[in-house]
N, CA, C and O atoms as a GROMACS GRO file, in nm:
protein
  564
    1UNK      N    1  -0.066   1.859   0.056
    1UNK     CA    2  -0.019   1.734   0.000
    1UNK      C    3   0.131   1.724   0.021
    1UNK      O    4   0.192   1.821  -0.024
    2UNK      N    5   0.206   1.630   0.079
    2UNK     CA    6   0.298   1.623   0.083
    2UNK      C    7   0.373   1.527  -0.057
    2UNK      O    8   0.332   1.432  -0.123
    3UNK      N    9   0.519   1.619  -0.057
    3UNK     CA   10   0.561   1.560  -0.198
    3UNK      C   11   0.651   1.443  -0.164
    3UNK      O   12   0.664   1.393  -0.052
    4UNK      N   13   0.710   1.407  -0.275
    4UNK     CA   14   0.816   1.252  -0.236
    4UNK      C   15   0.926   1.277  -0.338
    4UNK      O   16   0.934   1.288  -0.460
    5UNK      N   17   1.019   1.282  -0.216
    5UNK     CA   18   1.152   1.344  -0.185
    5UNK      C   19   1.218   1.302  -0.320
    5UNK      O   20   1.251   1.184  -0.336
    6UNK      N   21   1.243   1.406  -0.432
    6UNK     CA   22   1.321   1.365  -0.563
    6UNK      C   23   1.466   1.310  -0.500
    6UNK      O   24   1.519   1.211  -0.551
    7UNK      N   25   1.534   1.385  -0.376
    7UNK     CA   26   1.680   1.333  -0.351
    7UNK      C   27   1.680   1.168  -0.377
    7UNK      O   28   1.795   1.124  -0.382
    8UNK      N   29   1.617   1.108  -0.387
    8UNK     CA   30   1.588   0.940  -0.317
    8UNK      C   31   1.610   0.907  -0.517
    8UNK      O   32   1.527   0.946  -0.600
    9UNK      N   33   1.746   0.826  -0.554
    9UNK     CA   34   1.728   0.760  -0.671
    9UNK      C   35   1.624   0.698  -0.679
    9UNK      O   36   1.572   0.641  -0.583
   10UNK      N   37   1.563   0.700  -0.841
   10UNK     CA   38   1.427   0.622  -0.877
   10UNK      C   39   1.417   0.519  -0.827
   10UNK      O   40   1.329   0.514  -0.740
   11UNK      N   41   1.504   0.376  -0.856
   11UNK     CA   42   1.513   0.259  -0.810
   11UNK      C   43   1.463   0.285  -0.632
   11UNK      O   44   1.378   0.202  -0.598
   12UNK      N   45   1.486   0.342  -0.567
   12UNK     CA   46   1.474   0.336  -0.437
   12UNK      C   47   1.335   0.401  -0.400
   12UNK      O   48   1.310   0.386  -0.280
   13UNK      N   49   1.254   0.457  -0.458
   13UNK     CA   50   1.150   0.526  -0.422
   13UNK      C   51   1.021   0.458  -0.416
   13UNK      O   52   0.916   0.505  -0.371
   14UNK      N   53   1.042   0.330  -0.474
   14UNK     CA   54   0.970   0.230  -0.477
   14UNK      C   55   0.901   0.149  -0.330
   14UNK      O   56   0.803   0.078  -0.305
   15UNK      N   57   1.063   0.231  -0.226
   15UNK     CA   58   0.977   0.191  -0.114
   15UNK      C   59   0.988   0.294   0.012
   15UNK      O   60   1.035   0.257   0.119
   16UNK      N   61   0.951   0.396  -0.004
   16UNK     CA   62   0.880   0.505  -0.003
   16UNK      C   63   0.725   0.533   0.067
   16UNK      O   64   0.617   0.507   0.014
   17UNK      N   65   0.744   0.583   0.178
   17UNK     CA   66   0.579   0.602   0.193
   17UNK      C   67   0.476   0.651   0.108
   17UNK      O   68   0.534   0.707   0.015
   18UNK      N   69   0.360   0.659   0.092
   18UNK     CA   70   0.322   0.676  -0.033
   18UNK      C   71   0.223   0.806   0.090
   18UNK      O   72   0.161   0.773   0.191
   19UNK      N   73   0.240   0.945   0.039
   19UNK     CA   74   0.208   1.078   0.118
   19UNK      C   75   0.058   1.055   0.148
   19UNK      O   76   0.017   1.126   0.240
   20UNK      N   77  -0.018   0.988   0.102
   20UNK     CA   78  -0.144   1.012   0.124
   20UNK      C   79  -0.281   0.926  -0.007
   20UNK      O   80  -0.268   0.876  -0.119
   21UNK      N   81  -0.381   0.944   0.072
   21UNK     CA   82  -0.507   0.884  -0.064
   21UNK      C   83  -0.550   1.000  -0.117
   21UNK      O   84  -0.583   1.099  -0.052
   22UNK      N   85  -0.550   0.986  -0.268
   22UNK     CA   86  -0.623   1.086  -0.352
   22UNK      C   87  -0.712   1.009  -0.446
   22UNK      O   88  -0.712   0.889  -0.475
   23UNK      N   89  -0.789   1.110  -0.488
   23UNK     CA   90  -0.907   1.102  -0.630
   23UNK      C   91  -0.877   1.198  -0.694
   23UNK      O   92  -0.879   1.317  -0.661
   24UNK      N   93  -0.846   1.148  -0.792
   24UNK     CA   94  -0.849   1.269  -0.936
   24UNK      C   95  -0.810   1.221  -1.055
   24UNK      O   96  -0.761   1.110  -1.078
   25UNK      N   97  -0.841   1.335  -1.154
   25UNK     CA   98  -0.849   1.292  -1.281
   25UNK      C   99  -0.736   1.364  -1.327
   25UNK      O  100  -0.743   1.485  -1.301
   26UNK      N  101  -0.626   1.324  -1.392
   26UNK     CA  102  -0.478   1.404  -1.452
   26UNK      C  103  -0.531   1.453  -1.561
   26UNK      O  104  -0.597   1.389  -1.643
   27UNK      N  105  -0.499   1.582  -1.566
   27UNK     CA  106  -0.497   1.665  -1.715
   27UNK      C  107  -0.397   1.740  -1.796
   27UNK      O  108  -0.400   1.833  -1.878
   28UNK      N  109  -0.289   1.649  -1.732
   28UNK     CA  110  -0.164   1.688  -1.823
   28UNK      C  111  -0.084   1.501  -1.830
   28UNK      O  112   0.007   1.439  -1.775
   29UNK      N  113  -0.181   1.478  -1.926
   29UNK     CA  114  -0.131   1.357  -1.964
   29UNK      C  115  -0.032   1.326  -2.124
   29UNK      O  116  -0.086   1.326  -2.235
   30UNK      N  117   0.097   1.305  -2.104
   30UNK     CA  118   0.135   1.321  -2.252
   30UNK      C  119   0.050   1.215  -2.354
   30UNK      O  120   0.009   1.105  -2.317
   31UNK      N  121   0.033   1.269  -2.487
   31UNK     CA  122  -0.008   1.155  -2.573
   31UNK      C  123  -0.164   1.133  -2.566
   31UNK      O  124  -0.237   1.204  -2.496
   32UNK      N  125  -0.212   1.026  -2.647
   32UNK     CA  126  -0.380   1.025  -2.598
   32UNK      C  127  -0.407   0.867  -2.518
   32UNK      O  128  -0.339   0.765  -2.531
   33UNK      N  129  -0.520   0.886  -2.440
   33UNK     CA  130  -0.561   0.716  -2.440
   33UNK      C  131  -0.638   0.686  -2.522
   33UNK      O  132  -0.737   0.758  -2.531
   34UNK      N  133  -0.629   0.604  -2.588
   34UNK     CA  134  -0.761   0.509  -2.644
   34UNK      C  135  -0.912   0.522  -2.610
   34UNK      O  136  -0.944   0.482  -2.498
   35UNK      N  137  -0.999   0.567  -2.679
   35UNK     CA  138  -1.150   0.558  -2.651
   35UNK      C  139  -1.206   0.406  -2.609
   35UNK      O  140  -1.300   0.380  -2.534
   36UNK      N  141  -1.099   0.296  -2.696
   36UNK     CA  142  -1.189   0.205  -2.638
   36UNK      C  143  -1.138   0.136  -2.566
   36UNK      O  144  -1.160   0.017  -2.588
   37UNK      N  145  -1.062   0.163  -2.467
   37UNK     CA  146  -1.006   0.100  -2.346
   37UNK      C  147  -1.085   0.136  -2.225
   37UNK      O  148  -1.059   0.248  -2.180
   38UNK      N  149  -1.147   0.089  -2.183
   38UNK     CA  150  -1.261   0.130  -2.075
   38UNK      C  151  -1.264   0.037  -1.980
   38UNK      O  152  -1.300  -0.078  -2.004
   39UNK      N  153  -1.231   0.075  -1.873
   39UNK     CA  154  -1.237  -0.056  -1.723
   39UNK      C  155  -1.168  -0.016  -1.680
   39UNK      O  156  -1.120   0.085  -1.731
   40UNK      N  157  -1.108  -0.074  -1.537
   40UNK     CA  158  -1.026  -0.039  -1.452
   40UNK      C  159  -0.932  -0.157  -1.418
   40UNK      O  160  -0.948  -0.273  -1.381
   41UNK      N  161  -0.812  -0.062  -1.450
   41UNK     CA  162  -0.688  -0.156  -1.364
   41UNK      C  163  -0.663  -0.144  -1.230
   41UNK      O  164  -0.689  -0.036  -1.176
   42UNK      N  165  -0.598  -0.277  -1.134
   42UNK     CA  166  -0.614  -0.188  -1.027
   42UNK      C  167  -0.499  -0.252  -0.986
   42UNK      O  168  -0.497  -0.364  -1.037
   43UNK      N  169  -0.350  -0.220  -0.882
   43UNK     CA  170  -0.208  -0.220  -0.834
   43UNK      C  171  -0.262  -0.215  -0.651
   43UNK      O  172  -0.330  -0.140  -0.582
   44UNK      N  173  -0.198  -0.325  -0.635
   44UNK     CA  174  -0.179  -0.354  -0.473
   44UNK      C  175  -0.001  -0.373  -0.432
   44UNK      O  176   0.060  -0.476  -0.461
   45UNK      N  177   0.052  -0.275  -0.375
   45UNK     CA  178   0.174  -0.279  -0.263
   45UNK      C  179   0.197  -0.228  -0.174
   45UNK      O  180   0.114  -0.145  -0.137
   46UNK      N  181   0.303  -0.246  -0.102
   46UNK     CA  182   0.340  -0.183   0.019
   46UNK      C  183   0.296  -0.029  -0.011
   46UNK      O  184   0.331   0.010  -0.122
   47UNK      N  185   0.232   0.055   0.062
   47UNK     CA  186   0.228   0.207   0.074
   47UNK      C  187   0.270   0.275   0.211
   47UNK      O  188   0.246   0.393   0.234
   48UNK      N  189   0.322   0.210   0.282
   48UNK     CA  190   0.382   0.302   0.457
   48UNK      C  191   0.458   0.163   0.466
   48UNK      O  192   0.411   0.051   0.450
   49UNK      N  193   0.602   0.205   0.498
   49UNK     CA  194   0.687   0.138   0.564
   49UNK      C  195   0.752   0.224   0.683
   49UNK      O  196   0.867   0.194   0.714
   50UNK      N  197   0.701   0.309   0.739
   50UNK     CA  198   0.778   0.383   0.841
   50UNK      C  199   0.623   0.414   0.916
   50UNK      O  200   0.514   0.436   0.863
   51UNK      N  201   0.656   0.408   1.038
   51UNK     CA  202   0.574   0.442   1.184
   51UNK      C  203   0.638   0.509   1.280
   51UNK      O  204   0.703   0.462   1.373
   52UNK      N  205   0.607   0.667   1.244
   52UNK     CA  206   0.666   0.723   1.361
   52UNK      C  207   0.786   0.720   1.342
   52UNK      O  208   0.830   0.749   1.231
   53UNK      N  209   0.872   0.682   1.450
   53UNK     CA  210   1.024   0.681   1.417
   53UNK      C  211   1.081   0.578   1.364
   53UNK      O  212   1.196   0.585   1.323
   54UNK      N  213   0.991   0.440   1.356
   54UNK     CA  214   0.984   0.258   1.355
   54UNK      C  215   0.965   0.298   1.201
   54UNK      O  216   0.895   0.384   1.148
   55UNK      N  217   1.066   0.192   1.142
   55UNK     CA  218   1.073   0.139   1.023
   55UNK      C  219   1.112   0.007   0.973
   55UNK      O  220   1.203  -0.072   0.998
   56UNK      N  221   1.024   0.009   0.904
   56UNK     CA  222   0.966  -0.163   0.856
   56UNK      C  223   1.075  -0.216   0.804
   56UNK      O  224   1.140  -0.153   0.720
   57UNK      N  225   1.121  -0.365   0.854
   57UNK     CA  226   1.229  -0.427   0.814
   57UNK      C  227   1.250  -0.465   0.720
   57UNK      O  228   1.362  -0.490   0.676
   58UNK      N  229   1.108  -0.487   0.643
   58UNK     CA  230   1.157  -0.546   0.502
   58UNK      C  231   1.009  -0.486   0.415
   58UNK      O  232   0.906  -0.452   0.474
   59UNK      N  233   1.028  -0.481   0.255
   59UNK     CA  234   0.911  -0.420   0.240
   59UNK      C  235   0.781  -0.504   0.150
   59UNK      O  236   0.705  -0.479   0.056
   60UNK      N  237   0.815  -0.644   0.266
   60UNK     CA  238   0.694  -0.765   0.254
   60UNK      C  239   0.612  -0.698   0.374
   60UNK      O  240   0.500  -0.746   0.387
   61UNK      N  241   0.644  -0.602   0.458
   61UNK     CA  242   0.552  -0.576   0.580
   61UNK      C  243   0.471  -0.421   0.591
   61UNK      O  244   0.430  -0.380   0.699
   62UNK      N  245   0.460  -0.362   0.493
   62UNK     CA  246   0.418  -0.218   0.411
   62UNK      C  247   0.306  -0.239   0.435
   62UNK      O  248   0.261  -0.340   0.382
   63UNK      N  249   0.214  -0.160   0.521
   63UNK     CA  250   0.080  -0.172   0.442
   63UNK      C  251   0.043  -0.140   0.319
   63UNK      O  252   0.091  -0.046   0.255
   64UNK      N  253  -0.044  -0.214   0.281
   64UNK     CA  254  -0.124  -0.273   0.164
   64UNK      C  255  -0.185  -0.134   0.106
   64UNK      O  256  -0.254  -0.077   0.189
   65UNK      N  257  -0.175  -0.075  -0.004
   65UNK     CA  258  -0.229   0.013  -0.044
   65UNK      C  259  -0.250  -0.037  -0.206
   65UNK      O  260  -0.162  -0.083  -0.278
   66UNK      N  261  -0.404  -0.014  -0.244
   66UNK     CA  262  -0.455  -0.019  -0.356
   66UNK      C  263  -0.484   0.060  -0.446
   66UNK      O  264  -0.570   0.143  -0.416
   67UNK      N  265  -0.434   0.064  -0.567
   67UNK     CA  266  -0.437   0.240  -0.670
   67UNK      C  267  -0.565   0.127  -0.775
   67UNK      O  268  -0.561   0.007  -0.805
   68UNK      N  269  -0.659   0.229  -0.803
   68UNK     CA  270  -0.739   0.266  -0.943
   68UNK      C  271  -0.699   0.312  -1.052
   68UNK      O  272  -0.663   0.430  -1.055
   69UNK      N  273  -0.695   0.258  -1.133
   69UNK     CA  274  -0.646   0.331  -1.301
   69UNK      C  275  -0.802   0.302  -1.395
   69UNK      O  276  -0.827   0.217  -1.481
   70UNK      N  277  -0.903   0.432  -1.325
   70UNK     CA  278  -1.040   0.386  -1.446
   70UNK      C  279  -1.019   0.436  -1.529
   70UNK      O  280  -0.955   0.542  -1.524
   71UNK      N  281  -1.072   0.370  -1.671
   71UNK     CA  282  -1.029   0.414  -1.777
   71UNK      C  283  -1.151   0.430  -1.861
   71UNK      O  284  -1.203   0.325  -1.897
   72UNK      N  285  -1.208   0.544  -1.900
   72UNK     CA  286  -1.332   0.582  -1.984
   72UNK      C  287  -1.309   0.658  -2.068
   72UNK      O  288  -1.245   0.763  -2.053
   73UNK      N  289  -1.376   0.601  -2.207
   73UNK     CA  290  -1.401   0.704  -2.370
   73UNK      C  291  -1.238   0.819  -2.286
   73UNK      O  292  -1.237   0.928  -2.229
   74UNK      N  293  -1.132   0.722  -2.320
   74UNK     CA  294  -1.057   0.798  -2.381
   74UNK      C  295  -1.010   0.909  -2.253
   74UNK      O  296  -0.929   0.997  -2.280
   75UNK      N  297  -1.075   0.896  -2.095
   75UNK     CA  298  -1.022   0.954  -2.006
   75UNK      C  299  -0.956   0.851  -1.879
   75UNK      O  300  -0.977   0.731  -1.870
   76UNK      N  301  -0.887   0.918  -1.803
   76UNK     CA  302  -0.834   0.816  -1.677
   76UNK      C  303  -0.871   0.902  -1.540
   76UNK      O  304  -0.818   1.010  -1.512
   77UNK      N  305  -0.957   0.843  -1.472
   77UNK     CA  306  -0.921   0.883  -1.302
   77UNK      C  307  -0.844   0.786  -1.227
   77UNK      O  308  -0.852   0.669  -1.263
   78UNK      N  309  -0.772   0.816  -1.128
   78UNK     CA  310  -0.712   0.776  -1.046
   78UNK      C  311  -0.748   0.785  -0.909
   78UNK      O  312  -0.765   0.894  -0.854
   79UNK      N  313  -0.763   0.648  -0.836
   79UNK     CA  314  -0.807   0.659  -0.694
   79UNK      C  315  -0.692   0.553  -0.622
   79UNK      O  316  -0.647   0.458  -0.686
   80UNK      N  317  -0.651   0.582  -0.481
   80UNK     CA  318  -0.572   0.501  -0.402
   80UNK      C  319  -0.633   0.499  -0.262
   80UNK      O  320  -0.697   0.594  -0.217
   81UNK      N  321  -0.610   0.384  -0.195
   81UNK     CA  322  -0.632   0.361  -0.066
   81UNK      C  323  -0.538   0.296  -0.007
   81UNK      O  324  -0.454   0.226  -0.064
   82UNK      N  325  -0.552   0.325   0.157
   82UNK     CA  326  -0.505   0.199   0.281
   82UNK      C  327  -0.597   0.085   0.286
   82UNK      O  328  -0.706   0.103   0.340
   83UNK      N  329  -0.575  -0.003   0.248
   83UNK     CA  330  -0.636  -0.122   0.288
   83UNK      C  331  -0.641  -0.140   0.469
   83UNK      O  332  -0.548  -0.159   0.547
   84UNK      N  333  -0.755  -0.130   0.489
   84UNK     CA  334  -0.772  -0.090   0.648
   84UNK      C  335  -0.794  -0.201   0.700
   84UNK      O  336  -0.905  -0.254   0.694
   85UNK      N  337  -0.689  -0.256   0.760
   85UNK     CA  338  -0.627  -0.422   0.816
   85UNK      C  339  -0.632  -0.360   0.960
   85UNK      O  340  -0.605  -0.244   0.993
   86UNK      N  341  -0.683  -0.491   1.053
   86UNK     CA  342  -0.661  -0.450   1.201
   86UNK      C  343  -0.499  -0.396   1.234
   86UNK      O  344  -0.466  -0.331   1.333
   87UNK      N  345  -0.420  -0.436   1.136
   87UNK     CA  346  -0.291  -0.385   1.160
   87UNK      C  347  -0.299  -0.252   1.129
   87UNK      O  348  -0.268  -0.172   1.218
   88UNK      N  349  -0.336  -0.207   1.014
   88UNK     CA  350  -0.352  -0.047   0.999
   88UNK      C  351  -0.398   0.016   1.080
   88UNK      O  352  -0.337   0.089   1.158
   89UNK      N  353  -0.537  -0.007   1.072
   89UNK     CA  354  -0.576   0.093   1.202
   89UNK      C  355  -0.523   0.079   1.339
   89UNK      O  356  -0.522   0.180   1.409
   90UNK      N  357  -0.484  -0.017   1.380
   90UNK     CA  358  -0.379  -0.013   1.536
   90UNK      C  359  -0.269   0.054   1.529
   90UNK      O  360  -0.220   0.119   1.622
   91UNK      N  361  -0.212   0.039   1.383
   91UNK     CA  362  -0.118   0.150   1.411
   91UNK      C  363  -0.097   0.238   1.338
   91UNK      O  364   0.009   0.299   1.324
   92UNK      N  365  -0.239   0.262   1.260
   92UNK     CA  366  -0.214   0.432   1.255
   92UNK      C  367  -0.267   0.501   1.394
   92UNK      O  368  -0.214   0.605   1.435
   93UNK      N  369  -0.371   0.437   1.462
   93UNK     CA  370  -0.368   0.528   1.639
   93UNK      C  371  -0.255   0.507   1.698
   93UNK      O  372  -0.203   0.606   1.750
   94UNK      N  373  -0.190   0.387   1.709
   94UNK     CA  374  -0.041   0.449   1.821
   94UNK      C  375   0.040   0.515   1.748
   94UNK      O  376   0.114   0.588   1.813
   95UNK      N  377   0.060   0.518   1.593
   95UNK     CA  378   0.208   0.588   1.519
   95UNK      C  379   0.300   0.563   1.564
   95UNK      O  380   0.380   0.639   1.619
   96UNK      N  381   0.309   0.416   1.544
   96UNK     CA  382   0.409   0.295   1.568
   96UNK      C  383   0.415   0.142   1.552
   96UNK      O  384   0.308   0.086   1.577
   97UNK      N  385   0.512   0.066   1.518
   97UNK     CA  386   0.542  -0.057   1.512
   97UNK      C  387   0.453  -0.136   1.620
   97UNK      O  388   0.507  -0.145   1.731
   98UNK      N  389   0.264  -0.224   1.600
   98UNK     CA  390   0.269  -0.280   1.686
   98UNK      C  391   0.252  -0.394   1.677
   98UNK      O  392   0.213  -0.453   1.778
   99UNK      N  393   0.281  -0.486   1.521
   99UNK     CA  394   0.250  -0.622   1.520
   99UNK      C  395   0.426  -0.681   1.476
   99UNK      O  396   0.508  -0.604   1.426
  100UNK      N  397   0.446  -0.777   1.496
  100UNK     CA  398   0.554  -0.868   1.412
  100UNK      C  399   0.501  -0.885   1.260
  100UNK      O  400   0.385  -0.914   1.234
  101UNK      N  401   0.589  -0.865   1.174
  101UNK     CA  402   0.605  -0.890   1.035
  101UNK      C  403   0.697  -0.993   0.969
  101UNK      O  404   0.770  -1.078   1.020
  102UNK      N  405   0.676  -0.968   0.864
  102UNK     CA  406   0.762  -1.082   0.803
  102UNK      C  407   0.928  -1.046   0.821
  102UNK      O  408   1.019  -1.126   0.798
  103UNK      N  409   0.937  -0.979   0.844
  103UNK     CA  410   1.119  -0.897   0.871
  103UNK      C  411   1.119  -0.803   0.946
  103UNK      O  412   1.222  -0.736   0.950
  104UNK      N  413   0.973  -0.752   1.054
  104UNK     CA  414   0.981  -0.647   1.126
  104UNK      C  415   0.970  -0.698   1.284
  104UNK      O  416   0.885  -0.784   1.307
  105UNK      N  417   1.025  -0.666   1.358
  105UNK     CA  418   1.023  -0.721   1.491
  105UNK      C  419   0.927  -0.671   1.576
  105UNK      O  420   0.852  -0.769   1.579
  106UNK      N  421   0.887  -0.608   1.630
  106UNK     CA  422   0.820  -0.514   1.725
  106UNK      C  423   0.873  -0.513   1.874
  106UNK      O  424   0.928  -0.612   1.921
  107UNK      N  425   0.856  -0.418   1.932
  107UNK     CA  426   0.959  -0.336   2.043
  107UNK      C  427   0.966  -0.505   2.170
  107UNK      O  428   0.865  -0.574   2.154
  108UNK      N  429   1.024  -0.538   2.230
  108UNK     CA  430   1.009  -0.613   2.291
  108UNK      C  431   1.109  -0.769   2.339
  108UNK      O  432   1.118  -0.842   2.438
  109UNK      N  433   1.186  -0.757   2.173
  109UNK     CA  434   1.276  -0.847   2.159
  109UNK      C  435   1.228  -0.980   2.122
  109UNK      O  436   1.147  -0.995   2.031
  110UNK      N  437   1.287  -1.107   2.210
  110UNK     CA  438   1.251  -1.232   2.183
  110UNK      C  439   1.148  -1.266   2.224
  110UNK      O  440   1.068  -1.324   2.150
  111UNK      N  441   1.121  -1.239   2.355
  111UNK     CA  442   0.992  -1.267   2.429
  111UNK      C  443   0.880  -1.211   2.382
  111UNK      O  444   0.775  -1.268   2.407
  112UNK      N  445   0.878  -1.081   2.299
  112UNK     CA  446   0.757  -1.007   2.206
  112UNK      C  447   0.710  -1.068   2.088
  112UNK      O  448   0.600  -1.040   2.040
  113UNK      N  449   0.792  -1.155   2.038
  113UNK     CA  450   0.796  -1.194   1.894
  113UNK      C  451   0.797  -1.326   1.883
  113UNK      O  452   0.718  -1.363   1.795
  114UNK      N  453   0.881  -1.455   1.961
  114UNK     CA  454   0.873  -1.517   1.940
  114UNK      C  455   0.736  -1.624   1.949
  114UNK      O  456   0.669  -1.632   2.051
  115UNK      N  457   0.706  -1.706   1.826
  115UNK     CA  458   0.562  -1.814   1.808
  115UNK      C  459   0.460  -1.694   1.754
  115UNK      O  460   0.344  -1.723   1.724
  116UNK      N  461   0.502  -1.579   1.745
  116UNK     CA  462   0.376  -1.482   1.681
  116UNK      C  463   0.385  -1.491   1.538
  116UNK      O  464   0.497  -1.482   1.488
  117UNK      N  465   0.254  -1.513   1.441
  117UNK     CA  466   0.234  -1.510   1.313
  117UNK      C  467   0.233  -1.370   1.295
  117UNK      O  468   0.172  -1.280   1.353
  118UNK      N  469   0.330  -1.371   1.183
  118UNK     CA  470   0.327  -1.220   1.112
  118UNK      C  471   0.212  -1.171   1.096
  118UNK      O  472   0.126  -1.257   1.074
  119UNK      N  473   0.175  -1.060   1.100
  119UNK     CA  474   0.053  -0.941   1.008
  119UNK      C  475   0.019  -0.955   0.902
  119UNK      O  476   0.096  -0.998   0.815
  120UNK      N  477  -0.106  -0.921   0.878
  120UNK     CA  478  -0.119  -0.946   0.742
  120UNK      C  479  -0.127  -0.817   0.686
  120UNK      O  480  -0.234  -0.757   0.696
  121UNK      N  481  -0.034  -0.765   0.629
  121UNK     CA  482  -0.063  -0.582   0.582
  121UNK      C  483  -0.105  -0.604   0.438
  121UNK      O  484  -0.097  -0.506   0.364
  122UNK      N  485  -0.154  -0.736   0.380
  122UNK     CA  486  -0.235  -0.703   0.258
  122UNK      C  487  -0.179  -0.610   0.139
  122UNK      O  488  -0.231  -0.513   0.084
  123UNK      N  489  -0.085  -0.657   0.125
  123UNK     CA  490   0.011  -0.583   0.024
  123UNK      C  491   0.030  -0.617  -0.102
  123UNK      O  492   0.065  -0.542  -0.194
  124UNK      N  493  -0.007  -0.791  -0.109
  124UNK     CA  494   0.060  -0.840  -0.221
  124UNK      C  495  -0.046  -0.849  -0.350
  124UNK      O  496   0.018  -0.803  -0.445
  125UNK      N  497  -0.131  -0.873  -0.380
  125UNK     CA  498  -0.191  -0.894  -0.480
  125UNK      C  499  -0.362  -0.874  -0.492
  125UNK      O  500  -0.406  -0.903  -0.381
  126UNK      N  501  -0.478  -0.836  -0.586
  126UNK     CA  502  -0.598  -0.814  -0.528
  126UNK      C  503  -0.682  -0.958  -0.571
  126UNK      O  504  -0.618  -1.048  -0.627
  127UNK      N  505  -0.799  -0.972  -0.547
  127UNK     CA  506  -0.876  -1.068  -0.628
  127UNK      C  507  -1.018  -1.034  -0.596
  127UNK      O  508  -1.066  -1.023  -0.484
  128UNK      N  509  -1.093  -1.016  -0.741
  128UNK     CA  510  -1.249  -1.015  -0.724
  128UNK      C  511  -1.319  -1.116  -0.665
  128UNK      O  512  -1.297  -1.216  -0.734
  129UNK      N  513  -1.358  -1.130  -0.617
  129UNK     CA  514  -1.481  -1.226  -0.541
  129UNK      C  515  -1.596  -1.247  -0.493
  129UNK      O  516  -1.602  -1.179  -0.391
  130UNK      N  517  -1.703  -1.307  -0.509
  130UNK     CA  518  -1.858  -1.225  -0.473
  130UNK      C  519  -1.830  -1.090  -0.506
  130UNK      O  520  -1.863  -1.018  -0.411
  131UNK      N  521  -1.798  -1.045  -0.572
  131UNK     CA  522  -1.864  -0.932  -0.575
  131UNK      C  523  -1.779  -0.766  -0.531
  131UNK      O  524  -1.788  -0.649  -0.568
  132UNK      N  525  -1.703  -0.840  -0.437
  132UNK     CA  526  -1.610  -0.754  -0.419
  132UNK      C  527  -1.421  -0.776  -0.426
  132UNK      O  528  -1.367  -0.886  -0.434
  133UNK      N  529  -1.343  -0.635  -0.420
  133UNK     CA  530  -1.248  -0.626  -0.427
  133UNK      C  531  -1.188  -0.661  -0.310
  133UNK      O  532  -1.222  -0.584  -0.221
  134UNK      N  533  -1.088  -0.775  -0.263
  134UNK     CA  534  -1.013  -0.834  -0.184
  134UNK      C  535  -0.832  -0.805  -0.182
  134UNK      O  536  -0.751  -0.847  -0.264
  135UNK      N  537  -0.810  -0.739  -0.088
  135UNK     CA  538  -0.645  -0.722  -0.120
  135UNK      C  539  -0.593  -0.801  -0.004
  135UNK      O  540  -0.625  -0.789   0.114
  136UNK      N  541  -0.452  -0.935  -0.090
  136UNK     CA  542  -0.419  -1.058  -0.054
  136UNK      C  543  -0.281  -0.995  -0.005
  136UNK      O  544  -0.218  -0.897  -0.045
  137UNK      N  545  -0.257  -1.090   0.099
  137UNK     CA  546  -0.100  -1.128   0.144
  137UNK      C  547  -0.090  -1.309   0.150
  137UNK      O  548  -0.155  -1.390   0.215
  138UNK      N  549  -0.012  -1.321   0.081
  138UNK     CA  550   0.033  -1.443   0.076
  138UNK      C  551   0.106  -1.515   0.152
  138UNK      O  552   0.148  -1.630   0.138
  139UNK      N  553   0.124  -1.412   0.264
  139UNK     CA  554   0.220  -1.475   0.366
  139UNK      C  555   0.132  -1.488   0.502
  139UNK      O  556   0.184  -1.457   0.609
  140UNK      N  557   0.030  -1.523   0.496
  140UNK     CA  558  -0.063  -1.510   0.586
  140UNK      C  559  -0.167  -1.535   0.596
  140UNK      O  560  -0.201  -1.601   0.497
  141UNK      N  561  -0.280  -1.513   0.691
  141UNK     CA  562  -0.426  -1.582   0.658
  141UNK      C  563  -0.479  -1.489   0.596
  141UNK      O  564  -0.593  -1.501   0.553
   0.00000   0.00000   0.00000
């Protein structure tokens, strides 16, 4: 598991690659939870702003990563993911910058970028729907 770098003031760690997806349940939680708080919360933001040596211009262009906070009789597990956007998976195989973003350019200059609609790295917000969990970017289709 890789850790995340204490040197980096708090305020700044916020945009931060996030090391990896886990499942688990914390057992060094201070204090108690509530027995009757039961359901799940769930947090959508940027989780990778760096590719390789390429780093994301602004951190509206992060892929989209979604955390779990289930909450049962008084216990919590925790689950996170990549929201797996044709942008993700393209570039987690090259391990690099390969779409235009909302503040990220991609290698190429004017002629690479210009009239191209940003990515959608699905960062900003979730919504239930039929049935399932949907993670939104608002800057995009």
């Amino acid at each position: 598991m890789t850790s995340i770098n204490k040197d980096i003031p708090g305020f700044h760690r916020g945009l931060e690659n996030m090391p990896g997806e886990f499942d688990y349940s914390p057992h060094d939680i201070e204090g108690d939870i509530p027995e009757d708080i039961n359901g799940t919360f769930y947090r959508n933001g940027p989780g990778k702003l760096t590719l390789g040596s390429g780093k994301m211009g602004h951190w509206f262009d992060g892929d989209g990563m979604v955390c779990a906070f289930h909450f049962e009789k008084g216990k919590l597990h925790f689950r996170n993911r990549f929201v797996r956007t044709p942008k993700f998976i393209a570039e987690s195989l090259s391990n690099r910058i390969e779409f235009r973003g909302f503040g990220t350019q991609r290698k190429g200059g004017l002629k690479a970028n210009f009239l191209r609609i940003p990515a959608n790295p699905a960062n900003t917000s979730i919504a239930l729907h039929g049935g399932k969990l949907l993670a939104l970017y608002e800057g995009g289709r």
